[in-house]
C-alpha positions as CSV (number, residue, x, y, z in Angstrom):
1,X,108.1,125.0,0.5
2,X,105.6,124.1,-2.3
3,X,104.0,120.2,-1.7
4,X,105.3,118.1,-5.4
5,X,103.6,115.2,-4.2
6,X,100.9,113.2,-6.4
7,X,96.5,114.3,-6.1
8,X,96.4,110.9,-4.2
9,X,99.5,111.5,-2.1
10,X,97.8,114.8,-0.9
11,X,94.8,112.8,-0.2
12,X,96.4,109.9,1.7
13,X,98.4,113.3,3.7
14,X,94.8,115.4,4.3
15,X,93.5,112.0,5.7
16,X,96.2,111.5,7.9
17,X,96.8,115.4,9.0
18,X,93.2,115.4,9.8
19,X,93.5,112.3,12.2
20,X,96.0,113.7,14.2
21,X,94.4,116.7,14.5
22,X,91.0,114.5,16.3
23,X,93.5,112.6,18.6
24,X,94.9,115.9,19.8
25,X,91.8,117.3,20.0
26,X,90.1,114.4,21.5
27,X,93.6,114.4,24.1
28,X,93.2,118.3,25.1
29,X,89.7,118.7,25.5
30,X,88.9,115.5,27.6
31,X,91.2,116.0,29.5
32,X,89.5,116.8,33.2
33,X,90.5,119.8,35.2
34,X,88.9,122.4,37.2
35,X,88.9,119.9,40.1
36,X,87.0,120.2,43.5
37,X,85.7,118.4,46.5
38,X,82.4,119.3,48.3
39,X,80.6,117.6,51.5
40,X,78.0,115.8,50.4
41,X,74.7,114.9,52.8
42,X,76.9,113.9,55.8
43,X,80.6,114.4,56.3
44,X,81.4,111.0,55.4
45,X,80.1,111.6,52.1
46,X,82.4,114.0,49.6
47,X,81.3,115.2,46.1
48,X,84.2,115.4,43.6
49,X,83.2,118.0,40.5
50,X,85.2,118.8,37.6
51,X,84.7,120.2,33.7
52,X,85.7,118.5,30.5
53,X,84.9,120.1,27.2
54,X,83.9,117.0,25.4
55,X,81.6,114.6,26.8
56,X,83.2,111.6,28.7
57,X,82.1,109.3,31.6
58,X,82.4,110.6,34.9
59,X,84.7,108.4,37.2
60,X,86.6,108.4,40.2
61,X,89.5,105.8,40.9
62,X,90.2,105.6,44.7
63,X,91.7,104.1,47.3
64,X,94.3,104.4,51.0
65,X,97.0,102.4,49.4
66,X,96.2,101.7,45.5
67,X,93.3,102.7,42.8
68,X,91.3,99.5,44.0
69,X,87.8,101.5,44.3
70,X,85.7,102.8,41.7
71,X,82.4,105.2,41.6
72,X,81.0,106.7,38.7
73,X,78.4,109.3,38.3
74,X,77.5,111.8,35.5
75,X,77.8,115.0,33.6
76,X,75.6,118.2,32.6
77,X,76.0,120.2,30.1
78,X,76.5,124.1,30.9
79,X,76.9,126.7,28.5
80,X,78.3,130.2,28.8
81,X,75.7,133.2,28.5
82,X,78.1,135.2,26.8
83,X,78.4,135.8,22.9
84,X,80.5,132.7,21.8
85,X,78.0,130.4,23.8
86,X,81.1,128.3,25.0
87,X,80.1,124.8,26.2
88,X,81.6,122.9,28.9
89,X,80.7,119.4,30.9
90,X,80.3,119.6,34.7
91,X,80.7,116.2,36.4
92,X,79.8,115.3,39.8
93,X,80.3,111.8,41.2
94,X,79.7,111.3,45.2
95,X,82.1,109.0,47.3
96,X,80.1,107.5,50.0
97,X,81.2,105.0,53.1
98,X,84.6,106.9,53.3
99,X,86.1,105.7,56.6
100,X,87.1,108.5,58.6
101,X,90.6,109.7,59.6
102,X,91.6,107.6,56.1
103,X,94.0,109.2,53.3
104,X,92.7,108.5,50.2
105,X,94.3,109.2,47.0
106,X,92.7,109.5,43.6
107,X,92.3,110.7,40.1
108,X,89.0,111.8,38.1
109,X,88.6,111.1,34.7
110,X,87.5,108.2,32.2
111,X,89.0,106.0,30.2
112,X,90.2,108.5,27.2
113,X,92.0,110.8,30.0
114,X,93.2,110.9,33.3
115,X,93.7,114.2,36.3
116,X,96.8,114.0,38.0
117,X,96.8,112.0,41.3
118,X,94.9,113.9,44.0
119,X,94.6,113.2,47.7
120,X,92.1,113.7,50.9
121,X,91.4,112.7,54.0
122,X,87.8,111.7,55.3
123,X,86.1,113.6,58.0
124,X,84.1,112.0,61.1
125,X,80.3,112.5,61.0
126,X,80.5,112.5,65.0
127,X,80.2,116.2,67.0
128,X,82.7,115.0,69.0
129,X,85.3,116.1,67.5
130,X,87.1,119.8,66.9
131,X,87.0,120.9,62.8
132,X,89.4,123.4,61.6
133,X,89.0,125.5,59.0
134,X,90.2,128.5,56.7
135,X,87.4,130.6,55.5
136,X,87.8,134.0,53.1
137,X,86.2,136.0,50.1
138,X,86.9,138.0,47.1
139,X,90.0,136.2,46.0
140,X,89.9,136.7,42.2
141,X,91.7,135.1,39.4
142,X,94.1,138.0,38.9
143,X,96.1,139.0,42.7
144,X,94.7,136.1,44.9
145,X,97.6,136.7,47.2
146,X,96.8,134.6,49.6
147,X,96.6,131.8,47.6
148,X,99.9,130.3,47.6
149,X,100.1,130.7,51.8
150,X,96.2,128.5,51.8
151,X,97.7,126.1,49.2
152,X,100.7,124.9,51.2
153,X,98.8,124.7,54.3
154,X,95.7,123.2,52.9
155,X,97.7,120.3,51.2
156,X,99.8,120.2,55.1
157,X,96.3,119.0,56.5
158,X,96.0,122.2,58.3
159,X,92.5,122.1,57.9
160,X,89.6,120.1,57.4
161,X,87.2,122.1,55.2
162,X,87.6,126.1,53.2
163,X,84.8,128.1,52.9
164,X,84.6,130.9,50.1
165,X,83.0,133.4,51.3
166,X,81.8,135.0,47.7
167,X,83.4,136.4,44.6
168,X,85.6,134.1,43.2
169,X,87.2,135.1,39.5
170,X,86.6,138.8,39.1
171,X,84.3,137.1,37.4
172,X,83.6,133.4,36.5
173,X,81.6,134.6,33.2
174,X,84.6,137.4,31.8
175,X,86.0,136.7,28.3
176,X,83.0,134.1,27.8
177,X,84.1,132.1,30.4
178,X,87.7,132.0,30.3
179,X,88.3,133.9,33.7
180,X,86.2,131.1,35.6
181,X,87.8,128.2,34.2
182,X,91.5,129.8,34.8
183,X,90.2,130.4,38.8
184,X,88.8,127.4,39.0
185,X,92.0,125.9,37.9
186,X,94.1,127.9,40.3
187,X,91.6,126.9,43.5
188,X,92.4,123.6,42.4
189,X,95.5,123.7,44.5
190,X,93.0,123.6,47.7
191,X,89.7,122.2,46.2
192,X,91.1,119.1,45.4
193,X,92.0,118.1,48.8
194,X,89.9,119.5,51.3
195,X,86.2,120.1,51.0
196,X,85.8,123.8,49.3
197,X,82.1,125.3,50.9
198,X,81.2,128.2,49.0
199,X,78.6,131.0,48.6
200,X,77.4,133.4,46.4
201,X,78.9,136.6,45.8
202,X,77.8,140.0,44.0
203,X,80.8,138.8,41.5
204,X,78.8,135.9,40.3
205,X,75.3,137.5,39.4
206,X,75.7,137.2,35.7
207,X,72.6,135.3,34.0
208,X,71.4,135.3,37.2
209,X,74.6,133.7,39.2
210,X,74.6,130.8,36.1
211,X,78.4,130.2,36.3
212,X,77.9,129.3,40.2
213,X,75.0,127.2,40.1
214,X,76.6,125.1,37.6
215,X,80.4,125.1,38.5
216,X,79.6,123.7,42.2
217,X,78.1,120.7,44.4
218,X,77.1,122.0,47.5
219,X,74.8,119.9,49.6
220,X,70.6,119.6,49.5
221,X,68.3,120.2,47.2
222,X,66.3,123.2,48.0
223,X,68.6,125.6,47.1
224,X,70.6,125.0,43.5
225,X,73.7,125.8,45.3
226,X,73.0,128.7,46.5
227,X,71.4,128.2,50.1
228,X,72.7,125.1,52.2
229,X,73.5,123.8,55.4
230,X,75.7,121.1,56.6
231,X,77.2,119.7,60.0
232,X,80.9,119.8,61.0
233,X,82.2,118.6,64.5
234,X,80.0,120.2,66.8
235,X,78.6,123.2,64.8
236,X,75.8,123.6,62.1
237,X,76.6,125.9,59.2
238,X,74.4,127.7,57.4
239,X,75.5,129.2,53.9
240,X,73.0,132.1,52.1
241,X,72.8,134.2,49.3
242,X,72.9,137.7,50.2
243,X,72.7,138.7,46.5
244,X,69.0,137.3,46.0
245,X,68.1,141.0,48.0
246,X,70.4,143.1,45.6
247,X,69.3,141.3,42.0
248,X,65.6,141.7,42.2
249,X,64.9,141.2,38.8
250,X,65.9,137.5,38.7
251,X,63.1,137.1,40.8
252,X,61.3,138.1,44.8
253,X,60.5,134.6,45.1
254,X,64.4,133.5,45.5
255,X,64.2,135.8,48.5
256,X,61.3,134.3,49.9
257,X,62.0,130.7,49.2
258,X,65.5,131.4,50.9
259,X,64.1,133.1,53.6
260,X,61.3,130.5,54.8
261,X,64.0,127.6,54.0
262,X,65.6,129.5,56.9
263,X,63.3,129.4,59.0
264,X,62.9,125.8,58.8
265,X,66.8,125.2,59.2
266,X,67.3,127.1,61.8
267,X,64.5,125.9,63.8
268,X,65.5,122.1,63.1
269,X,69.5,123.0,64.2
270,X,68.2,124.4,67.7
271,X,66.2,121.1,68.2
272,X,69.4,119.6,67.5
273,X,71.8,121.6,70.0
274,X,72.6,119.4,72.3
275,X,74.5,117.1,69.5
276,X,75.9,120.1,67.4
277,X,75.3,123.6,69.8
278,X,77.3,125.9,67.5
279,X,75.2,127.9,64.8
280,X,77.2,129.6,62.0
281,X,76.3,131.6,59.4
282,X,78.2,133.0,56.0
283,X,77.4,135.0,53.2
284,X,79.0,137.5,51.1
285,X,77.4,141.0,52.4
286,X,77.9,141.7,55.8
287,X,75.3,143.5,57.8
288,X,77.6,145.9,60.0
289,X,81.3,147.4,58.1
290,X,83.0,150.7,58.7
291,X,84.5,151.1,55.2
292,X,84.3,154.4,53.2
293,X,83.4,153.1,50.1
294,X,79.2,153.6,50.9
295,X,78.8,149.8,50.6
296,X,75.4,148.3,51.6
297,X,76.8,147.9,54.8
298,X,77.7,151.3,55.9
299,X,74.0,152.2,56.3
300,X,72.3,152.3,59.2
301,X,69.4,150.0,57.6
302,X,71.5,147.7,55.4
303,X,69.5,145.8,53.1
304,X,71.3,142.2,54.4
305,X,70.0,143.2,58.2
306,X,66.4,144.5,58.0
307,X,65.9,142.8,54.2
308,X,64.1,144.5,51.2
309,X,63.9,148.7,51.1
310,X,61.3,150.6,52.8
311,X,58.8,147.8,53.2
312,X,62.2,146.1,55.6
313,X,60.9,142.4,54.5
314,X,62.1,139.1,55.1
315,X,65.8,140.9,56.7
316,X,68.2,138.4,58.6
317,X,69.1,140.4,61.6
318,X,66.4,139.0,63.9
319,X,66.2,136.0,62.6
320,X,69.7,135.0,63.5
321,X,69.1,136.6,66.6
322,X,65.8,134.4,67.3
323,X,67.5,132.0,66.5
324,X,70.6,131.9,68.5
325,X,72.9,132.4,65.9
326,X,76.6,132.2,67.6
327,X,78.7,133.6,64.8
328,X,78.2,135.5,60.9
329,X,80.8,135.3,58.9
330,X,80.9,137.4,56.3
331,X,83.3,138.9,53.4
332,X,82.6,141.5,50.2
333,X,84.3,144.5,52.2
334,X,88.2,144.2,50.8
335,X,89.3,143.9,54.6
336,X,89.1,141.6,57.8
337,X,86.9,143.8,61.0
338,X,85.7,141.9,64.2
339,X,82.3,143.2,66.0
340,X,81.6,143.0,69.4
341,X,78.4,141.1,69.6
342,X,75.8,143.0,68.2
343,X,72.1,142.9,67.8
344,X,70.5,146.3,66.4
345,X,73.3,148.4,66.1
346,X,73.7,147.9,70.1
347,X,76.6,145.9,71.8
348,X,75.7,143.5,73.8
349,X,79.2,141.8,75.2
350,X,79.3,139.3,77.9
351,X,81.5,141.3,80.5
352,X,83.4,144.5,80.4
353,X,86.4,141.8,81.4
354,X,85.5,139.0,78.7
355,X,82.9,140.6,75.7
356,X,83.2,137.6,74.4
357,X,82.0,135.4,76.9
358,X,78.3,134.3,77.4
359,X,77.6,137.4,74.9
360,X,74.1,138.4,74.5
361,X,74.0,138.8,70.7
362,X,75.7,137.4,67.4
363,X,79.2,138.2,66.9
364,X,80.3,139.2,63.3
365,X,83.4,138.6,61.1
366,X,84.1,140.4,57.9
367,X,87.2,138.4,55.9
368,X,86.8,139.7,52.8
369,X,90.6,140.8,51.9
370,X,92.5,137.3,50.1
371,X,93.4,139.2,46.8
372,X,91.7,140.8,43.7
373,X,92.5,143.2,41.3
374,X,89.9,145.6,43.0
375,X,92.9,145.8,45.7
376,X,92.0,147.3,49.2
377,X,88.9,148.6,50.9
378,X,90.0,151.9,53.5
379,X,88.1,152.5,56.6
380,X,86.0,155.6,57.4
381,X,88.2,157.6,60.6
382,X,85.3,157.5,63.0
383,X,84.0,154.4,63.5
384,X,80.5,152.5,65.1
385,X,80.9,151.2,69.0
386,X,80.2,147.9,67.6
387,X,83.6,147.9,65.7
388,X,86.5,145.9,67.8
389,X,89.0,145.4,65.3
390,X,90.0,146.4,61.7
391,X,92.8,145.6,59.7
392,X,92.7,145.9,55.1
393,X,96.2,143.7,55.0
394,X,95.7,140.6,52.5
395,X,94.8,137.5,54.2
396,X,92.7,134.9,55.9
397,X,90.5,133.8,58.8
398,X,91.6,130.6,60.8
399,X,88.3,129.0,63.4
400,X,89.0,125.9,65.3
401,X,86.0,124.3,67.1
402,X,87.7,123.2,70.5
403,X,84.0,121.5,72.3
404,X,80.7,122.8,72.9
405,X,82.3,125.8,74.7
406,X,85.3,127.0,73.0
407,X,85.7,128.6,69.5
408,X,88.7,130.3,68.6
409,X,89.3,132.6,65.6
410,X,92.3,134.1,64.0
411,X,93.0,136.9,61.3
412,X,96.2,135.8,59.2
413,X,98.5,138.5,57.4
414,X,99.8,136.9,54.2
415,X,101.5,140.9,53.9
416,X,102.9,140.4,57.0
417,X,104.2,137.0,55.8
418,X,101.9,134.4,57.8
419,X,101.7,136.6,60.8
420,X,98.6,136.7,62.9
421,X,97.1,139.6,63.1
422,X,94.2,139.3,65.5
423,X,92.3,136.4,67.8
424,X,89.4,135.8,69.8
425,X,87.9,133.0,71.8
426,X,84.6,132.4,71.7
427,X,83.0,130.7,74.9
428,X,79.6,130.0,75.4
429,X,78.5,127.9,78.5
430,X,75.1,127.8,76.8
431,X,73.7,127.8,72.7
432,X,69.9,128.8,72.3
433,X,68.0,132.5,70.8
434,X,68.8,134.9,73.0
435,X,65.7,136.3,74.3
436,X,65.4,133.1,76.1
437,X,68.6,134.5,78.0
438,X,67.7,138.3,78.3
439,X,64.0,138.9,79.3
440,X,64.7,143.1,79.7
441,X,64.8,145.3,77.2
442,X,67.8,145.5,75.1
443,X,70.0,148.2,76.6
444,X,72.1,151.1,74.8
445,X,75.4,150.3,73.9
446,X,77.9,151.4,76.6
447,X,80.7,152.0,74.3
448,X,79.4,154.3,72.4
449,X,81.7,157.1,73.5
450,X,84.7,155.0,73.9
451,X,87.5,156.8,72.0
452,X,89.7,154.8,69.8
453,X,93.6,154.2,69.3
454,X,95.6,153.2,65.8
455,X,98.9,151.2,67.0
456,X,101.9,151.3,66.0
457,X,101.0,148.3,63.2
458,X,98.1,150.8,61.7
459,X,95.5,148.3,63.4
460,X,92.7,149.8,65.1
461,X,90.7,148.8,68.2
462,X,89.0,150.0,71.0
463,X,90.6,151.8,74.5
């Protein structure tokens, strides 16, 4: 239909149209979303991030029963790499003398818009207590089957932190962007009320891993997000970037900045064993798999174990094992495998009766199978002696901290609806670099003639 109306009526009508059109802008875009928490220096300190694509103050209302506290903080500006240069704001404001055990509920925002009503409760900053949590990689925005299972139970209070192991959208910079804000709102559904504790993964190394750096909050300042540590209960965790040693051209300084940072961290945690004995490790590419897709991993000198090619600089293997190093968690192989302990492509289990018992090197955990459109990773038919267990159904890793003594692991099957697929307990009378325990040379693997059997569920492990 034609407008009749007068030339000032049309004006008075642009005016107007025009208006509206900045409210519903100003009501869409400030809106905040994209919501996470992270620990901050302590477990009783928590960092809530979240994007807006205006600028707005950054605030958090908070309290156990009503809104009654306040904390504010502030916002950066990050900008996509890709060709329509898409702008949003990242805020971070830290909560700090949470009391522990509390429920808290809250909402994010500013004064021109509000998040939905969130909740969390507040970890102790003690050892002496037993953390669970849920740990996995390559999710991705499109299949991340396992979400739904990890949403009910995180928002249950099954668990007291989640760490992503690597590779989160499929990836966070696709379609300029879009494909890491849509996964970031999906995680959402867990972020929001546990802590989230992530790491890098080769799904992230776009202009040179820009959408991770900005996107998250993890804790210290030596690292831009990408290499961290923090305490839980009674174990020190250690989160690295793998992908520094596959993406030499942003630089061989990250690796050598990581790598002495290390050094440092690791020595300061075994000074500190008899408060928190447990060292754990994760990052995205695992040293040891048995995959056939010719992954890093499946070479007898991966890059992640004995560090860069041919000159075999600055690898991780020994220096976990120096170190002590209880458990490495890992993901990137689209499939869930347990290692005996294993230092050197040698198996070093406690006892023939209990391998995992007093072992005499690190024990390994690949967990890399919670979704993604890249589907399944297949094993290779005859496998290392240091495999123990390999299963490519979707799902998830539980660990519990029981003490000092007693860590128990186990692989959830969110195709077998929830079942649990493998476990493993963890017992170490005593935490410390294992040459201090074994003063002979290492010794061949034992196992390495040990045939293998598939059951009846198409898992594999050894006779």
């Amino acid at each position: 239909m034609l407008c009749t109306c007068s030339p000032r009526g049309m004006v008075r009508f642009v005016v107007l149209w025009s208006v509206l059109q900045c409210c519903w802008a100003q009501v869409l875009y400030t809106r905040p979303e994209q919501i996470h928490l992270a620990l901050g220096g302590s477990s009783s300190e928590l960092v809530l991030t979240w994007s807006t694509f205006n600028a707005t103050d950054s605030v958090v209302e908070y309290g156990t029963t009503s809104l009654n506290l306040r904390a504010t903080g502030g916002s950066s500006l990050f900008v996509d790499g890709g060709s329509l240069h898409r702008p949003q704001y990242i805020h971070r404001v830290s909560l700090t003398g949470l009391q522990a055990g509390q429920r808290y509920m809250y909402h994010v925002g500013s004064a021109v818009a509000w998040s939905d009503l969130f909740f969390f409760t507040a970890l102790r900053s003690d050892a002496s207590w037993s953390p669970r949590v849920a740990l996995f990689g390559d999710m991705g925005n499109e299949n991340a089957q396992s979400l739904p299972r990890l949403q009910s139970e995180a928002q249950q209070g099954m668990y007291d932190a989640v760490l992503h192991v690597g590779d989160f959208a499929y990836d966070m910079n696709t379609d300029d962007g879009l494909v890491g804000d849509e996964f970031m709102r999906q995680i959402e559904a867990v972020a929001a009320y546990v802590p989230y504790m992530t790491c890098v993964g080769n799904h992230e190394n776009a202009y040179n891993f820009s959408h991770y750096k900005a996107r998250f909050s993890m804790p210290g300042d030596d690292g831009a997000n990408m290499f961290y540590s923090f305490d839980l209960g009674p174990v020190h965790f250690v989160g690295i970037a793998t992908e520094f040693y596959f993406y030499l051209q942003y630089g061989l300084f990250q690796v050598l900045h990581q790598y002495e940072w290390l050094q440092r961290d690791l020595e300061m945690a075994n000074q500190n064993r008899a408060e928190r004995p447990w060292i754990v490790t994760f990052g995205h590419r695992p040293m040891y798999c048995s995959d056939d897709d010719g992954d890093d991993c499946t070479h007898s000198e991966s890059i992640t174990r004995v560090g860069i090619p041919y000159l075999h600089l600055f690898g991780l293997e020994k220096l976990f094992y120096d170190h002590g190093v209880d458990l490495e968690l890992w993901a990137h192989e689209h499939s869930y495998e347990r290692l005996w302990p294993v230092y050197d492509r040698k198996v070093y289990n406690g006892s023939t009766k209990a391998p995992y018992t007093n072992p005499g090197a690190p024990v390994h955990i690949v967990s890399g199978s919670a979704g993604c459109s890249e589907r399944h990773d297949h094993f290779i038919n005859n496998t290392q002696a240091w495999s123990a267990f390999r299963n490519n159904d979707y799902g998830y890793t539980r660990m519990q901290v029981l003490n000092s003594s007693h860590l128990y692991l186990e692989q959830v099957s969110d195709d077998k609806g929830g079942q649990v697929v493998d476990s493993m307990w963890l017992i170490k009378d005593k935490h410390g670099p294992y040459p201090a325990r074994h003063s002979t040379a290492l010794l061949k693997s034992p196992f390495d003639r040990i045939p293998r059997r598939r059951g009846d569920d198409g898992n594999e492990s050894q006779l």
